[in-house]
C-alpha positions, 0 to 999 in steps of 0.5 A: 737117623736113629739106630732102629732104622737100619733094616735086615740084609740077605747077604749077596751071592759073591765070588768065593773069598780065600781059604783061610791060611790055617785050616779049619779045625787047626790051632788059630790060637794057643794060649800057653799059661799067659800073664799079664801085669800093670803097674798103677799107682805103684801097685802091681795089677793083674790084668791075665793070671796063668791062661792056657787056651786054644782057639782052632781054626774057624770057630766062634768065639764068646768071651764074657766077663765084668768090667775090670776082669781082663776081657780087653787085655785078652782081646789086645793079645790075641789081636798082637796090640800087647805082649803078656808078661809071662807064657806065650801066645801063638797066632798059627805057626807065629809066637807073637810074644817073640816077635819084632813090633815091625812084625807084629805091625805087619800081622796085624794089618794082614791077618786080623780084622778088628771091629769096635763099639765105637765104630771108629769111622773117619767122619770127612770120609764116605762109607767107600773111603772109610773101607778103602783106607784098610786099604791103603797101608797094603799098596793096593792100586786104586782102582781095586781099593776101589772094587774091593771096598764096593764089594766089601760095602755089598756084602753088608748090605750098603752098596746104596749108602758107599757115598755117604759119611758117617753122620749121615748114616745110622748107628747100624750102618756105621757099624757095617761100614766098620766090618767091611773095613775089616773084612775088606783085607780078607784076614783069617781072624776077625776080633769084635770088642763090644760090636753091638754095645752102642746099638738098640736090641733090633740092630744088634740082632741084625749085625749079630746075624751078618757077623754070623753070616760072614763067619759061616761064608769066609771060615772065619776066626771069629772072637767077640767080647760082650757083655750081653748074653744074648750075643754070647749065646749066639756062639758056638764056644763061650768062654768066661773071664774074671779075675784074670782068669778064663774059664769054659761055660 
């Protein structure tokens, strides 16, 4: 099944999710003159160069930027995966370069959701089992890993396809798949890397506008790195990255 078979979805009437545990409008993020440097081949590479930044609570978020130029570095502090070398990030009240890697685990798997362009499924699983796997690390009973995957796959449009695996599924529904796996854990942050970067200009348009649909229903954080300026635009804020450097457009 091709990518363009993938149809537009009216989002389902569910019961209301939690309130985000940082208030809309608050400080999710704040970035204070962060640094980050790689040692390759014996030079120095400056991947992040002095970036003060602050990212409240419920807002969309486009970062753009050319290849090399440091998008996925800043997308891997925001998401705790690395530590910057110098200056500080700061998840609500948590100073995450400060924290233990068992903490930083831990946030990880609570709080931030994560969507990719490679979809990253499990391929032996279904759609349902994918979703329940975000699941699973949390202790969740399996009757309600069961519901909350159902409702998550509801959400996006794919309640008749909770029983197929990823190849039987087209490169849209796999990506839905993927943001109910992030979204079932209900966090207050959700970082998309390149989420439309494997998809044809239809099916981008259709998951921009579920993203968009879920930000504006949950209150969620959102942040998408893109190299398309159509899905940038869609942002209320867009931010631009070159050089290390981040700058407002």
């Amino acid at each position: 099944m091709s990518a363009a078979a993938t149809t537009s979805i009216t989002l389902p009437t569910t019961a209301e999710p939690a309130a985000p545990a940082t208030p809309k409008g608050t400080a999710m993020y704040t970035l204070d003159k962060v640094g980050k440097t790689y040692t390759q081949s014996s030079r120095t590479v400056t991947a992040l160069k002095d970036v003060s930044l602050t990212i409240p609570s419920g807002q969309m978020v486009a970062i753009q930027g050319p290849t090399g130029g440091g998008k996925s570095t800043l997308l891997q502090m925001l998401g705790a995966l690395d530590r910057p070398t110098s200056g500080d990030v700061r998840l609500g009240d948590d100073l995450l370069s400060k924290l233990p890697d068992r903490r930083l685990a831990k946030l990880r798997a609570k709080e931030i959701g994560f969507v990719f362009q490679g979809f990253n499924l499990i391929p032996t699983l279904t759609a349902q089992e994918n979703v329940e796997t975000a699941l699973e690390p949390h202790g969740v009973p399996a009757e309600e890993r069961r519901r909350r995957a159902s409702e998550a796959l509801a959400q996006v449009g794919l309640a008749e396809r909770a029983g197929h695996v990823p190849s039987e599924l087209s490169g849209g529904q796999q990506q839905r798949v993927a943001i109910a796996r992030a979204l079932v854990k209900e966090p207050d942050v959700l970082l998309a890397d390149e989420p439309t970067g494997n998809l044809d200009e239809q099916t981008r348009d259709e998951i921009m506008e579920l993203l968009e649909g879920l930000w504006r229903d949950r209150g969620l954080t959102l942040v998408i790195v893109t190299h398309d300026s159509a899905v940038a635009k869609r942002a209320e804020r867009r931010l631009r990255i070159a050089g290390g450097s981040v700058q407002e457009i």
